[in-house]
BAVO-461965 format. One record per residue (C-alpha): x, y, z; chain; residue in one letter. Coordinates in steps of 0.25 Angstrom, whole numbers, plus 5000, padded with zeros to 4 digits. Last residue first. Layout:
# BAVO-461965
<rec><east>X</east><north>Y</north><up>Z</up><chaine>A</chaine><residu>A</residu></rec>
...
//
This chain:
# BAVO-461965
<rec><east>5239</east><north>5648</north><up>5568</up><chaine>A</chaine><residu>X</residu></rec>
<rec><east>5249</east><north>5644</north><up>5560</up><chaine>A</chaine><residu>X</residu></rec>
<rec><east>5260</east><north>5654</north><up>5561</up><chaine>A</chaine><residu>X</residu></rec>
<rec><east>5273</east><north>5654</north><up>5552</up><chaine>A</chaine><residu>X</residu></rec>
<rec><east>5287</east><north>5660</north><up>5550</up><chaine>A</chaine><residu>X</residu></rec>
<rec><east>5296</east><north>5659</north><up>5539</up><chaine>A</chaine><residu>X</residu></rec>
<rec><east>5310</east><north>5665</north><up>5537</up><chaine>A</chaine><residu>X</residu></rec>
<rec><east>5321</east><north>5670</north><up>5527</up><chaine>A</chaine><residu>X</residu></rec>
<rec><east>5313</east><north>5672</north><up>5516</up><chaine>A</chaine><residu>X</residu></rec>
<rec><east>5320</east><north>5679</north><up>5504</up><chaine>A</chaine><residu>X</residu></rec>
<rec><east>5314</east><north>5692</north><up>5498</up><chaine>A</chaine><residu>X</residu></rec>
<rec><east>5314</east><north>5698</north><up>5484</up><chaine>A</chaine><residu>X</residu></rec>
<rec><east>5312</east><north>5686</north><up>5473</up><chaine>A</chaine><residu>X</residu></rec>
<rec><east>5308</east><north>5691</north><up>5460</up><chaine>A</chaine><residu>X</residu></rec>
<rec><east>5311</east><north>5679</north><up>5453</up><chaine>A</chaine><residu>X</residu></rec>
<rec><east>5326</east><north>5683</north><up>5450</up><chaine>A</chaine><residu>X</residu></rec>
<rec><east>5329</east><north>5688</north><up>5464</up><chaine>A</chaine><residu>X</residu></rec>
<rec><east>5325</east><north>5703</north><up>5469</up><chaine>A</chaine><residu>X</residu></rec>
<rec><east>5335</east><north>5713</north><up>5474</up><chaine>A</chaine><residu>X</residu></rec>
<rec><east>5340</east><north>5714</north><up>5486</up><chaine>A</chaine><residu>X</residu></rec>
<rec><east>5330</east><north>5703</north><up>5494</up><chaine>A</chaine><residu>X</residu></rec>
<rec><east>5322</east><north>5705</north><up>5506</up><chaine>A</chaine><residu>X</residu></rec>
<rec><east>5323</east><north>5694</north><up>5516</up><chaine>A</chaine><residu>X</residu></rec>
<rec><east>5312</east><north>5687</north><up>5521</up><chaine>A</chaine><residu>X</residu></rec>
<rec><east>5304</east><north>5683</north><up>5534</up><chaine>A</chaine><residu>X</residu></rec>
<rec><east>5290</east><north>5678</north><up>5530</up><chaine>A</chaine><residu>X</residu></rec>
<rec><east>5280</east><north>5678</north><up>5543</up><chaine>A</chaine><residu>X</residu></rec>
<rec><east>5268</east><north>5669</north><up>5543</up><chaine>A</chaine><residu>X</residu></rec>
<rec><east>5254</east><north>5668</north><up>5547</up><chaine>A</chaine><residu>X</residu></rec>
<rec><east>5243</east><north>5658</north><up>5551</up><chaine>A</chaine><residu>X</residu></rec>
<rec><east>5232</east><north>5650</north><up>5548</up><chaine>A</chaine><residu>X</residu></rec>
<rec><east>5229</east><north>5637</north><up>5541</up><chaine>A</chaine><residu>X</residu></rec>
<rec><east>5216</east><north>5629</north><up>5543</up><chaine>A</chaine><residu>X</residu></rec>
<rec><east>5217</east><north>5625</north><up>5528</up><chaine>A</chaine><residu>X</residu></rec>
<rec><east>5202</east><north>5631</north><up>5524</up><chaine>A</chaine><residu>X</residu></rec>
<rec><east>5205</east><north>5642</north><up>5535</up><chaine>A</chaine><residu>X</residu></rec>
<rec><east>5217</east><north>5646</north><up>5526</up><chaine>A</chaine><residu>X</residu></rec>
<rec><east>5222</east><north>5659</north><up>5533</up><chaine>A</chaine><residu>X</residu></rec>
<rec><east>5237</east><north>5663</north><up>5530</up><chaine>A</chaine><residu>X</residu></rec>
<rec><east>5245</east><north>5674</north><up>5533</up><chaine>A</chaine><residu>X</residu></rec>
<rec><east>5260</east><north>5681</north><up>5528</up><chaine>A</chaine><residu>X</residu></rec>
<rec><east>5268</east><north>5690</north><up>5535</up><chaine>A</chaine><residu>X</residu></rec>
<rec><east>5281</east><north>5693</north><up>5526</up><chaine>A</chaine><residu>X</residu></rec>
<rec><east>5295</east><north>5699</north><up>5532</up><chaine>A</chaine><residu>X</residu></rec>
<rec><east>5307</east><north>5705</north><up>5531</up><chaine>A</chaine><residu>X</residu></rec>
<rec><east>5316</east><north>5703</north><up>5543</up><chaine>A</chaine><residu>X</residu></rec>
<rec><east>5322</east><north>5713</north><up>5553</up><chaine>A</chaine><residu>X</residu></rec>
<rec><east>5312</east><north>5713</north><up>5563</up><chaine>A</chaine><residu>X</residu></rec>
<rec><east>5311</east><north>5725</north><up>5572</up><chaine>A</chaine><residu>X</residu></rec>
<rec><east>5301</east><north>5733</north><up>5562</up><chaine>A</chaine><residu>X</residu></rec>
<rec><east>5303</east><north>5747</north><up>5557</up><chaine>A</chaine><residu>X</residu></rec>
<rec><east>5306</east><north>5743</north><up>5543</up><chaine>A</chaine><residu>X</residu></rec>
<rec><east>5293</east><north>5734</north><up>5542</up><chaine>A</chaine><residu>X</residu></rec>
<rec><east>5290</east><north>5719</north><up>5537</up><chaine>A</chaine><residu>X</residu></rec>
<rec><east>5279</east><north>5714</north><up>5536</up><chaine>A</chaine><residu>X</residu></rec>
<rec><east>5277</east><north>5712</north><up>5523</up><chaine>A</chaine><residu>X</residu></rec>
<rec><east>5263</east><north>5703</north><up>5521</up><chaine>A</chaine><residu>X</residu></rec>
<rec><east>5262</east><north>5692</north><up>5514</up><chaine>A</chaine><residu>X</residu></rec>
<rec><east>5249</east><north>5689</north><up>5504</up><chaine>A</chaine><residu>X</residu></rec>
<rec><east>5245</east><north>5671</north><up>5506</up><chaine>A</chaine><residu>X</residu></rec>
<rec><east>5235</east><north>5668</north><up>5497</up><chaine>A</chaine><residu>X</residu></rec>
<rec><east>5233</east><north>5652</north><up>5501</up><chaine>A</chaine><residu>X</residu></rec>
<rec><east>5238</east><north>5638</north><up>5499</up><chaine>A</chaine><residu>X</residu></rec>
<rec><east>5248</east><north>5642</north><up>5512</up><chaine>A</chaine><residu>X</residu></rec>
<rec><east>5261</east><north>5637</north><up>5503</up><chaine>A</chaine><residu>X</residu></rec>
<rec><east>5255</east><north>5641</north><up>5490</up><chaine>A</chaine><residu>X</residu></rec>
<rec><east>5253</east><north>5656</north><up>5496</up><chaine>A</chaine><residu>X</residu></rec>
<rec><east>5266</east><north>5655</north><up>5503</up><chaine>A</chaine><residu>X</residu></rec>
<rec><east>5272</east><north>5654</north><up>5488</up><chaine>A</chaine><residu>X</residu></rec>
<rec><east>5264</east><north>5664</north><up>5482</up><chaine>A</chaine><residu>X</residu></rec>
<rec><east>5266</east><north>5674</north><up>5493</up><chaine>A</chaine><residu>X</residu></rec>
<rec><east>5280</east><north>5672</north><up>5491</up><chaine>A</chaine><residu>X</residu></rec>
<rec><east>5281</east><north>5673</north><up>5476</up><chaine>A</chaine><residu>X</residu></rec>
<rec><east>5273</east><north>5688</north><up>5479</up><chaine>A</chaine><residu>X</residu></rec>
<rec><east>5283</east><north>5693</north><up>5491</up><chaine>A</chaine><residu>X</residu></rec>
<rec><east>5296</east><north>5687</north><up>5481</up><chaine>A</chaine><residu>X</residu></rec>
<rec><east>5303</east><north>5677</north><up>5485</up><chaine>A</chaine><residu>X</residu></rec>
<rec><east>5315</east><north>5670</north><up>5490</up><chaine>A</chaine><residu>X</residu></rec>
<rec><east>5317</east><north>5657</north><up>5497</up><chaine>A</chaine><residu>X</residu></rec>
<rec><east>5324</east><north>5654</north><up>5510</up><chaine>A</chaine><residu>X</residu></rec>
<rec><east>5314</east><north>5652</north><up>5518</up><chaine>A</chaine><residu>X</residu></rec>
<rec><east>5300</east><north>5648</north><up>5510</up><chaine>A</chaine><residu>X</residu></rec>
<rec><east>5303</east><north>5634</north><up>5514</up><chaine>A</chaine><residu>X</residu></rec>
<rec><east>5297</east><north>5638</north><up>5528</up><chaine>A</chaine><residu>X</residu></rec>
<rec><east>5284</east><north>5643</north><up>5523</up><chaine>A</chaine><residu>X</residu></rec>
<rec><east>5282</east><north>5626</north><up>5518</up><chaine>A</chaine><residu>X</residu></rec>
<rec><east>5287</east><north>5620</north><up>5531</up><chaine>A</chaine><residu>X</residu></rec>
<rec><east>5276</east><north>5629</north><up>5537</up><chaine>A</chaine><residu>X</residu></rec>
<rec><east>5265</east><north>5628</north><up>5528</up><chaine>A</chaine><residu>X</residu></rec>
<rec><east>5268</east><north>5613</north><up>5527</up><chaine>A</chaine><residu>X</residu></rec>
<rec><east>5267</east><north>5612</north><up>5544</up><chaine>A</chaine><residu>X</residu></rec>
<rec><east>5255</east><north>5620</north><up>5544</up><chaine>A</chaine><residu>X</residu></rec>
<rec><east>5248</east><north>5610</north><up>5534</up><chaine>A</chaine><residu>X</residu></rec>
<rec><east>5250</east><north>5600</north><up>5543</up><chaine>A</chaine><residu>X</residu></rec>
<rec><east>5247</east><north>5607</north><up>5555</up><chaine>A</chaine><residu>X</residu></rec>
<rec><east>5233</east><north>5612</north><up>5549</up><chaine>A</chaine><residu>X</residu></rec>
<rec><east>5227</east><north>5617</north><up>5562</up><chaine>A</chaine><residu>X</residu></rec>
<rec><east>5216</east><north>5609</north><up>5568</up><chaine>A</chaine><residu>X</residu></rec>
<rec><east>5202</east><north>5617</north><up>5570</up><chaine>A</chaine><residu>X</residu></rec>
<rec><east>5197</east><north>5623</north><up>5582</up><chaine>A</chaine><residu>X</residu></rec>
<rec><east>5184</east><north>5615</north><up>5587</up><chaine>A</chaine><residu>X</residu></rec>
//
């Protein structure tokens, strides 16, 4: 029997990635918050590339948490900062994108 997904805790997730718009960070203080928002070690990845179509900055990120039945990924859409703000900040997130699956 395939097992239910975690709606519930989907929707938090979801709401709580959202709120991330908006905000600045840094690439380590963000890890640390999604890492607290997913109750895992979450690493990102920069994918972002000179040579791609996209225009946007961006960060992949995964999570894999069998104990919570939560799996997916995520895109971090940002924008890169001039010079970095008083806490280090460098980035500002401009978008959220997120796949349960």
């Amino acid at each position: 029997m395939e097992e239910l997904r975690n709606v519930e805790k989907e929707k938090e997730i979801s709401i709580r990635l959202e709120s991330l718009v908006g905000n600045r960070f840094d690439k380590e203080s963000l890890e640390k918050t999604l890492s607290i928002i997913f109750d895992l070690e979450i690493v990102l990845d920069d994918i972002s590339h000179e040579e791609d179509e996209l225009g946007d900055y961006n960060f992949l990120g995964h999570f894999d948490s069998p104990d919570k039945n939560l799996y997916g990924y995520f895109d971090i859409y940002f924008l890169k900062m001039r010079r970095p703000g008083f806490d280090g900040s460098d980035l500002y997130v401009t978008e959220v994108a997120i796949e349960f699956e």
